[in-house]
Backbone as numpy.savetxt, mean C-alpha at the origin, in Angstrom:
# Nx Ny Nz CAx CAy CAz Cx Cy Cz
-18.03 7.62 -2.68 -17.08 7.04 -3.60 -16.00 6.30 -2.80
-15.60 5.02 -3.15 -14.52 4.10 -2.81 -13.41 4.98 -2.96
-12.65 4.93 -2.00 -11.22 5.13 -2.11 -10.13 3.97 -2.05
-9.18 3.90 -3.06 -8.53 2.45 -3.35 -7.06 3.19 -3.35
-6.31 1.92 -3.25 -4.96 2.29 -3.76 -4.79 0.59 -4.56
-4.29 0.53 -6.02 -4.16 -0.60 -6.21 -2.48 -0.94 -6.54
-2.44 -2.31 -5.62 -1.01 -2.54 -6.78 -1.19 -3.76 -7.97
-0.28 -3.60 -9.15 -0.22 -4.46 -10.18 1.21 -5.08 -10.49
0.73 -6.23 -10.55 1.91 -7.58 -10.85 1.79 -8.43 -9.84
2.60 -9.88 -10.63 3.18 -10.35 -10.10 3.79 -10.51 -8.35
3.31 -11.16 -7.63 4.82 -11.01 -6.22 4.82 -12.17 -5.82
5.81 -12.86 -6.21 6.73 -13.61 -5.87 6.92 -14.21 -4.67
6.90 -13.41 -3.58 7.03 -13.65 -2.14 6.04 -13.12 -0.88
5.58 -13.70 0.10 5.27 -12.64 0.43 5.11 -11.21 0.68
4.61 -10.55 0.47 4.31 -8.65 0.33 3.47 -8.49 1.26
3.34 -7.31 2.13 2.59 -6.50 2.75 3.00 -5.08 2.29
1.92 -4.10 2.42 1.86 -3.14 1.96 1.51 -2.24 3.76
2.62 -1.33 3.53 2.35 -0.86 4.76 2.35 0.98 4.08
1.48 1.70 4.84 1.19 3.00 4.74 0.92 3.77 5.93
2.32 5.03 5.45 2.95 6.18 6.59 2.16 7.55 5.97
1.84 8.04 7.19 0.82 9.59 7.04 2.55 10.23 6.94
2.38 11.58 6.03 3.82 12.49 5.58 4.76 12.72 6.88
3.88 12.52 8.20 4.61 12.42 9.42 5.45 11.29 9.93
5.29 10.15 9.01 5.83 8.88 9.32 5.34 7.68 10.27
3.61 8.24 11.06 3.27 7.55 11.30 2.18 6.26 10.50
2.95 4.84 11.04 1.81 4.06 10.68 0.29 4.14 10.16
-0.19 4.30 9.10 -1.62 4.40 9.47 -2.64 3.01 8.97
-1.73 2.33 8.18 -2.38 1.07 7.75 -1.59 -0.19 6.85
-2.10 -1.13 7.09 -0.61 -2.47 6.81 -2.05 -3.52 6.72
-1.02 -4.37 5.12 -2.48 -5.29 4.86 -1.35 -6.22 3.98
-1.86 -7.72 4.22 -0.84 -8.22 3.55 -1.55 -8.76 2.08
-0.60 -8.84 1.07 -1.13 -8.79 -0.37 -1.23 -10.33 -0.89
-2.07 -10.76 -1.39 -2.41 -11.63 -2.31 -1.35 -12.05 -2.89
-0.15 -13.03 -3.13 0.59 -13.67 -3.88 0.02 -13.99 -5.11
-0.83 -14.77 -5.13 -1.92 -15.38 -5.80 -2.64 -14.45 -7.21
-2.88 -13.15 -6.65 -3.20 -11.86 -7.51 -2.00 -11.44 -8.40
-2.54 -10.73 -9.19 -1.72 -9.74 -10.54 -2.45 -8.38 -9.81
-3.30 -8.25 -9.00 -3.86 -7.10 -9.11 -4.62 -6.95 -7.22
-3.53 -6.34 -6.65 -4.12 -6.21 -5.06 -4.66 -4.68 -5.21
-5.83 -4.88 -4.60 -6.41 -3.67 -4.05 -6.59 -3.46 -2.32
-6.15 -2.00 -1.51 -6.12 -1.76 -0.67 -7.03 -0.47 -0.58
-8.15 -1.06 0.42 -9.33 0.14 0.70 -8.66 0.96 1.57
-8.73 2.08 1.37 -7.91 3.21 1.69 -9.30 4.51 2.30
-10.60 4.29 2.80 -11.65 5.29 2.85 -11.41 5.52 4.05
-10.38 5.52 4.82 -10.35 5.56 5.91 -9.32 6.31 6.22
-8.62 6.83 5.56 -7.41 8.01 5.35 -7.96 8.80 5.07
-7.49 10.47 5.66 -8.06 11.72 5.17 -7.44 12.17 3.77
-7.74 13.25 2.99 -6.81 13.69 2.49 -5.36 14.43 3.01
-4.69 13.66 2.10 -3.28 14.03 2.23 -2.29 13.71 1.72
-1.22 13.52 1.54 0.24 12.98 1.30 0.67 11.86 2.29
0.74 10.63 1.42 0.96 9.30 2.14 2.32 8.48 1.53
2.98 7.80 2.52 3.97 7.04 1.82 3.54 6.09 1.88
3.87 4.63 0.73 3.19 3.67 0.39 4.77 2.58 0.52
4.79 1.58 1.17 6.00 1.20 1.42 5.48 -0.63 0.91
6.04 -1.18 -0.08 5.99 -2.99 -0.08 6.88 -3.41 0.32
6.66 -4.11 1.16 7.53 -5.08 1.59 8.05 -6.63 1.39
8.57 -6.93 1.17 8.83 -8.40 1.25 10.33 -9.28 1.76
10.75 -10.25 1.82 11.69 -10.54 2.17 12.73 -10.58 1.32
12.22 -9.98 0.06 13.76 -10.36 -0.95 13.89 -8.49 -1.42
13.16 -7.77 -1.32 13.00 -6.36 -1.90 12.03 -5.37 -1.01
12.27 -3.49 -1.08 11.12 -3.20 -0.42 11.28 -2.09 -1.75
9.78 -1.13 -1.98 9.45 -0.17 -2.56 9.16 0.72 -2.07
8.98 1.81 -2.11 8.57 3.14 -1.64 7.88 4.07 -2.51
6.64 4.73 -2.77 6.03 5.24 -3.25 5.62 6.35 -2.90
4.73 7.41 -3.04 4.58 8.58 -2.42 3.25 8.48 -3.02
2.22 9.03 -2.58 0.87 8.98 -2.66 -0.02 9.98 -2.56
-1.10 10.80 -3.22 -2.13 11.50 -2.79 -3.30 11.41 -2.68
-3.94 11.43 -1.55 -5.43 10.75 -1.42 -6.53 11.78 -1.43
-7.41 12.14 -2.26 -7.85 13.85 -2.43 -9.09 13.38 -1.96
């Protein structure tokens, strides 16, 4: 089975999506589709666990919290 993380909407500006293991290290950074309403990031490559999910861009950032089972 695919493992995904998707985001939805709109972005405006460039976005990258960067993702921290609960330790804060880096484990993966992908930059997002402007163009899209709907980015998907293959994620089968993370174990299970607790992940922070961080967007970035130059006008705003997000922070999310994540579980990958």
């Amino acid at each position: 089975m695919s493992k995904t993380v998707v985001v939805k909407g709109q972005l405006n500006t460039d976005t990258s999506a960067v993702i921290y293991d609960i330790q804060g290290r880096l484990v993966l950074q992908q930059a997002l589709e402007t163009s899209n309403t709907t980015n998907t990031i293959n994620v089968n490559a993370l174990k299970t666990g607790i992940y922070i999910v961080e967007l970035k861009s130059n006008k705003q950032n997000r922070t999310l919290k994540i579980i990958i089972n």
